[in-house]
VOKE-965030 format. One record per residue (C-alpha): x, y, z. Coordinates in steps of 0.001 Angstrom, whole numbers, padded with zeros to 6 digits, always signed. Layout:
BEGIN
XYZ/...
This chain:
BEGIN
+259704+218857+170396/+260903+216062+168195/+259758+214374+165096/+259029+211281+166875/+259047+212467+170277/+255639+212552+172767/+254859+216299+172103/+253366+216776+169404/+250716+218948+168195/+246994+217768+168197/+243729+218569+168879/+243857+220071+172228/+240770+220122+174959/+242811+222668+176752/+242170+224983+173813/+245732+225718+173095/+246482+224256+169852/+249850+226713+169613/+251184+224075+172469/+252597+220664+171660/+251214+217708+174153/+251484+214552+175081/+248185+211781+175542/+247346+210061+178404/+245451+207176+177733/+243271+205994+181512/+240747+203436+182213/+239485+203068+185661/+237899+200706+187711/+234154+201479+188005/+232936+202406+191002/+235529+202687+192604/+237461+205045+190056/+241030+203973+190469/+243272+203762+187348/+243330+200196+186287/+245515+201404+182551/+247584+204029+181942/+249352+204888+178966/+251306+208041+177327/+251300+208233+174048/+252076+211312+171721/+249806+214149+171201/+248948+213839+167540/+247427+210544+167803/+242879+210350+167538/+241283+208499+170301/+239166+206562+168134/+242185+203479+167530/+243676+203655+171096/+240669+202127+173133/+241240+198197+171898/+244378+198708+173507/+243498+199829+176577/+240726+197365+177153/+243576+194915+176050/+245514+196390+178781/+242874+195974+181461/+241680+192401+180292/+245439+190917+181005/+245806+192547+184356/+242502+191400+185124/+242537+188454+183580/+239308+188170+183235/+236411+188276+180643/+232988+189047+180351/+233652+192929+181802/+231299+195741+180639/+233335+198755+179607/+231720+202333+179520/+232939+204483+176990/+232068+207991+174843/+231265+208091+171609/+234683+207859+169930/+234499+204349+171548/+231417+203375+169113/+233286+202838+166219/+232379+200003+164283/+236268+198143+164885/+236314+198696+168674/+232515+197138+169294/+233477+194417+166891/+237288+193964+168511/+235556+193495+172495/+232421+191351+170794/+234891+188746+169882/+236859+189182+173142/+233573+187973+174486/+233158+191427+176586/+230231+193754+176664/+230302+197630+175674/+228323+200505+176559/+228710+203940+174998/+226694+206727+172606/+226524+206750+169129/+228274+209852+167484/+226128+212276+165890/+227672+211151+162211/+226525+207323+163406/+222950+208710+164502/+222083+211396+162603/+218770+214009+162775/+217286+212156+160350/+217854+208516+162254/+216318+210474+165073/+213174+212039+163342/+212516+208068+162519/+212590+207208+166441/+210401+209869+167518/+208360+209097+164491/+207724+205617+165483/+207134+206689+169242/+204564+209200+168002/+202965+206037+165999/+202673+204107+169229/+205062+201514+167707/+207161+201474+170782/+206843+202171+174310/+208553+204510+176468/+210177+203038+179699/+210661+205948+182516/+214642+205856+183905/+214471+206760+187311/+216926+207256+190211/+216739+207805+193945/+218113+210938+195455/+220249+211499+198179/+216974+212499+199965/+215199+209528+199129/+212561+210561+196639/+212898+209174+193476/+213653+211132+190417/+212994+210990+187017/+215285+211011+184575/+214606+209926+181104/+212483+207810+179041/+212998+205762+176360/+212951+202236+174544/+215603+199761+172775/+215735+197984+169647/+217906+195007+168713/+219895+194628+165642/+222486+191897+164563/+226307+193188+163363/+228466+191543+161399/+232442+192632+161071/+236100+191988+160892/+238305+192236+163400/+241764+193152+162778/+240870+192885+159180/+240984+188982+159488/+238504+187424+161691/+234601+187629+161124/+232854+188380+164220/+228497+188474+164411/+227123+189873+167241/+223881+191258+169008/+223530+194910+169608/+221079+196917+172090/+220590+200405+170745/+218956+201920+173332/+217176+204836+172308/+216870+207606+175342/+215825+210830+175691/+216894+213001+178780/+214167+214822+180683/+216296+217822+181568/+218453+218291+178465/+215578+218313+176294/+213932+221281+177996/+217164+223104+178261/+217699+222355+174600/+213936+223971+173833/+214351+226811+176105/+218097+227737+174133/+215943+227319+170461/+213114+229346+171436/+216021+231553+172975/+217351+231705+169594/+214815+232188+167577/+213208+234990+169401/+217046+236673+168818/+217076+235779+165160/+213045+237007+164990/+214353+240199+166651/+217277+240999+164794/+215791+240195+160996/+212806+242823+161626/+215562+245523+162550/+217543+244383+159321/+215905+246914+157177/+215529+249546+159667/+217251+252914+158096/+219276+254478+160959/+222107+256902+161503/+225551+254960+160772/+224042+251892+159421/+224353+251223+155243/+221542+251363+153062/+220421+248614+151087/+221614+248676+147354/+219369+245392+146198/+216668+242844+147227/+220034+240755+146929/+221917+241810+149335/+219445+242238+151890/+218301+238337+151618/+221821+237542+151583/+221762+239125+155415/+218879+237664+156308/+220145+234270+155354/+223399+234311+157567/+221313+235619+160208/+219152+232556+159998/+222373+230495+159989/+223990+231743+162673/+220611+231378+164987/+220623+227764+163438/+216677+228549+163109/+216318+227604+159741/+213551+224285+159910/+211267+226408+161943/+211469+230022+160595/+210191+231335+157154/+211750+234805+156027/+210844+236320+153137/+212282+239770+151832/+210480+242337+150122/+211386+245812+148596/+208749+248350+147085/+209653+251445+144885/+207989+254276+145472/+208076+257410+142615/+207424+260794+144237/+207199+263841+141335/+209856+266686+141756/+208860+270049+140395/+211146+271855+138352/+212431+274856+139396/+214545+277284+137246/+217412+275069+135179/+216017+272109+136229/+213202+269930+135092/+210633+268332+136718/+211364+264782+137088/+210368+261426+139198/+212121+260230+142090/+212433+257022+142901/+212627+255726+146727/+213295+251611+147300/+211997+250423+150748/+213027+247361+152168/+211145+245251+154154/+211679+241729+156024/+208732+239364+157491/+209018+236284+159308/+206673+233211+160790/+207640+230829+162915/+206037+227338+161386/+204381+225775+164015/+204735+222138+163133/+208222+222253+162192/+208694+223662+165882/+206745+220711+167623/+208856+218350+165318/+212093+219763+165892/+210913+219999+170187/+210016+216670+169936/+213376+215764+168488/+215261+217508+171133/+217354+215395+173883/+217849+212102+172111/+220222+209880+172100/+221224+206313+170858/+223561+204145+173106/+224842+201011+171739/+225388+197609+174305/+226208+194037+173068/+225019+192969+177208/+221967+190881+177333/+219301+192434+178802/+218555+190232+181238/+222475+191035+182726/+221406+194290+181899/+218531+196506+181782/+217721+199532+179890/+217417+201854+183191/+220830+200105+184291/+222680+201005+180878/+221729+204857+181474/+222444+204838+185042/+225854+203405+185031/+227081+205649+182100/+225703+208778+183822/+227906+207274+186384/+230978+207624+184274/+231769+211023+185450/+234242+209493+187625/+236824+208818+184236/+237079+212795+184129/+236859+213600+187671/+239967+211759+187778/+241366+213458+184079/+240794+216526+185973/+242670+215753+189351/+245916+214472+187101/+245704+217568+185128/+244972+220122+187313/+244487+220563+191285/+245710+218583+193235/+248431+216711+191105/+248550+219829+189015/+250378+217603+186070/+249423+220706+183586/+251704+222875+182420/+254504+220334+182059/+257633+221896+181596/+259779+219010+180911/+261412+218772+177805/+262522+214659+177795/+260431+212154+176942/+261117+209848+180027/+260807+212506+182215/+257793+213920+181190/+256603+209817+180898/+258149+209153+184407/+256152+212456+186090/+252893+210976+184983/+253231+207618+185758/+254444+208752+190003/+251301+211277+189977/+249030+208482+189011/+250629+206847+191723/+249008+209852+193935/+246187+209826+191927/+245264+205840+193213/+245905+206575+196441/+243094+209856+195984/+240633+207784+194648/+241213+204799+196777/+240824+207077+200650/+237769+208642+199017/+235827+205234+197870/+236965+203561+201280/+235760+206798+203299/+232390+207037+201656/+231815+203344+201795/+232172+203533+205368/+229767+206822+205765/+226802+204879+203784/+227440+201667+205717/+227260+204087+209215/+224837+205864+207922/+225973+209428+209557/+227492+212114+207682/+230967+213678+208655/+230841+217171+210087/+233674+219575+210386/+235423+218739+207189/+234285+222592+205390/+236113+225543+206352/+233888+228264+208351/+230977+225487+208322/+231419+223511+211285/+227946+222168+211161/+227533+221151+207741/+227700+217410+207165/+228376+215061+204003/+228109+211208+203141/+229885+212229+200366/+233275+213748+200823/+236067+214608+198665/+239815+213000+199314/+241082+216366+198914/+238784+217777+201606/+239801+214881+203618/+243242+215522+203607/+243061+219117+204036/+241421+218169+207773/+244743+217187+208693/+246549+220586+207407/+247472+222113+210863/+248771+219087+212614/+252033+220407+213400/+255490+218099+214428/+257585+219873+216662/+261258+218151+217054/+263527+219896+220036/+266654+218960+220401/+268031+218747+224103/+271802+216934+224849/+271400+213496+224899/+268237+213047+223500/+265423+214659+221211/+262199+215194+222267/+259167+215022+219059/+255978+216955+220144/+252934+216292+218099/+249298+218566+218272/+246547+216381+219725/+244704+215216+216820/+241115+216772+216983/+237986+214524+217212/+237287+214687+213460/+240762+213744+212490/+240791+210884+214788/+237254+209795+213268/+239153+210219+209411/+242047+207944+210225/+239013+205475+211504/+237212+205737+208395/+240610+204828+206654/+240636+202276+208725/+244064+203900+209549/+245233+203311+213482/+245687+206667+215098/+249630+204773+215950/+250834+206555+212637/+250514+210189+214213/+251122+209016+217640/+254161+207024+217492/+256174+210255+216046/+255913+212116+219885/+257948+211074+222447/+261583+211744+224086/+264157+209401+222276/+267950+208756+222500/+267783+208907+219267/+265778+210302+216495/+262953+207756+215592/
């Protein structure tokens, strides 16, 4: 590691920050996935300034404008919306928790609860057919004004679509009820004497406890503790040198109600989320908007392939900069041709409209519209190439490609020539 080399120590999403790393900046084509910009930059460098660049990137090898591009919330900065808005391109992405706060929330479920705004279901179809749904919510329109590059005043008109997901908000209410039952549980054994365990020496300390227990348990709108301590005097007879005296005993005690209102509120605030578009609605919708970022699964998918199995670009032990730059640039190479067999394969599947069977191990009669490149390619792991050589000539035998193979290379749209043409008896080797 250098000074002003590419590994550098940074945040890491590995969870190794003792490990220098490089960044590797990707924006694929949606839906097809493939890597339309690639980039590796050093591994100190935030996220937050490196997405004008990339969109930058894409625009001149498209060379095109008007494109919607998807983003997470470290694309919602104020600079990058304003730097595509005068690009004349449309954004999608979530607002960070620091741009929408509780408190911006509480005011949106507020105004729901006052009737002031309607909530729109977001549905999708499942791969069954019935239809699903996902979310609700409603949109409101705000006009932006800001600099980009610190020069050139740009005005724009931003969706915020306000949205609240079906599913996370009932696994967010089942892990706070969770939590507070845990926090409930463990304040009324606080003051519990028992063998091993310190005794209290004040009120103070003991609602010092309580407090971090309600922190921890992040419980604190919706549960009301109060501590308590009582002193009870018990007489002690004297008995020969000693006097009679009074003996004082401290008890501690904790109780604790759950306020019902606050809990309602802070249910009803669970599973929100602003996302911010400058796309007219009419190019589109509210349902689309949700959709096609739930869609955006794909960026990581890909992240994940590069990194791990099957390019397996993680751990890197390379200690030049052009060679480590070099390695990532050929795997995402591999990593376009991954993406590309599987879009081309399942586009074919849904136009057919019959699954493939035979591509899981030990489940010959299980069946998918919806296959993986890597399963794909594994299909073809025991074709074998046998090359004998005999004087005079050398003779290339090739295993008869099975009935699912043959089908892959079709779905390819591959001709079955590329296996076939490697058997025969040549003069020479072909």
């Amino acid at each position: 590691m250098t000074e002003d080399g590419l590994f550098q120590f940074g945040h890491s999403k590995d969870h190794r920050p003792d490990l220098p790393q490089l960044k590797v900046l990707l924006a694929t084509l949606d839906p097809l996935g493939m890597p339309a910009a690639m980039e590796v930059l050093s591994g100190e460098r935030a996220d937050d300034p490196l997405y004008l660049s990339a969109i930058a990137r894409v625009r001149s090898s498209l060379e095109t404008r008007g494109l919607l591009y998807v983003g997470d919330c470290k694309m919602s900065s104020l600079a990058t919306r304003a730097g595509v808005a005068f690009h004349r391109d449309f954004y999608l992405c979530p607002l960070s928790a620091l741009q929408a706060p509780p408190e911006v929330i509480a005011g949106y479920v507020s105004a729901v609860a006052r009737g002031e705004h309607t909530l729109v279901p977001i549905k999708r179809t499942a791969t069954d057919g019935a239809t699903v749904v996902l979310a609700d919510g409603f949109e409101v329109t705000k006009t932006l004004t800001a600099l980009y590059d610190e020069t050139w005043p740009v005005t724009w008109v931003e969706r915020h679509l306000v949205v609240r997901s079906r599913q996370q908000a009932q696994t967010a209410e089942t892990a706070l009820r969770k939590r507070l039952a845990q926090a409930e549980q463990e304040l009324a054994a606080l003051p519990r004497a028992r063998r091993g365990k310190r005794r209290w020496a004040d009120l103070a300390a003991l609602e010092q406890a309580a407090a971090a227990i309600v922190t921890r348990y992040r419980v604190a709108e919706v549960l009301r503790v109060s501590c308590w301590a009582e002193v009870e005097e018990r007489p002690v007879r004297g008995y020969g040198q000693r006097k009679a005296t009074v003996r004082a005993t401290t008890r501690f005690g904790v109780r604790t109600e759950v306020d019902g209102q606050a809990l309602e509120v802070a249910i009803a605030c669970l599973g929100w989320r602003v996302y911010v578009t400058n796309q007219p609605a009419e190019q589109l919708s509210l349902e689309q908007a949700i959709l096609a970022y739930r869609e955006e699964y794909i960026v990581e998918r890909s992240m994940g392939r590069l990194k791990g199995a099957p390019l397996s670009l993680r751990p890197l032990y390379l200690a030049r900069d052009d060679h480590a730059t070099g390695l990532v640039r050929l795997l995402s190479i591999a990593l376009r041709v991954l993406t590309l067999i599987e879009f081309v394969v399942r586009r074919r599947l849904a136009a057919e409209g019959a699954p493939l069977a035979e591509v899981y191990a030990g489940q010959p009669t299980r069946a998918t519209t919806r296959p993986t490149a890597e399963r794909l390619l594994a299909s073809f792991r025991e074709v074998t190439l046998t090359i004998v050589e005999l004087p005079g000539r050398v003779v290339w035998h090739l295993t008869p490609l099975t009935v699912v193979q043959q089908r892959i290379l079709d779905l390819m749209s591959c001709p079955l020539t590329i296996y076939t043409r490697l058997a025969g008896d040549f003069l020479e080797p072909p």
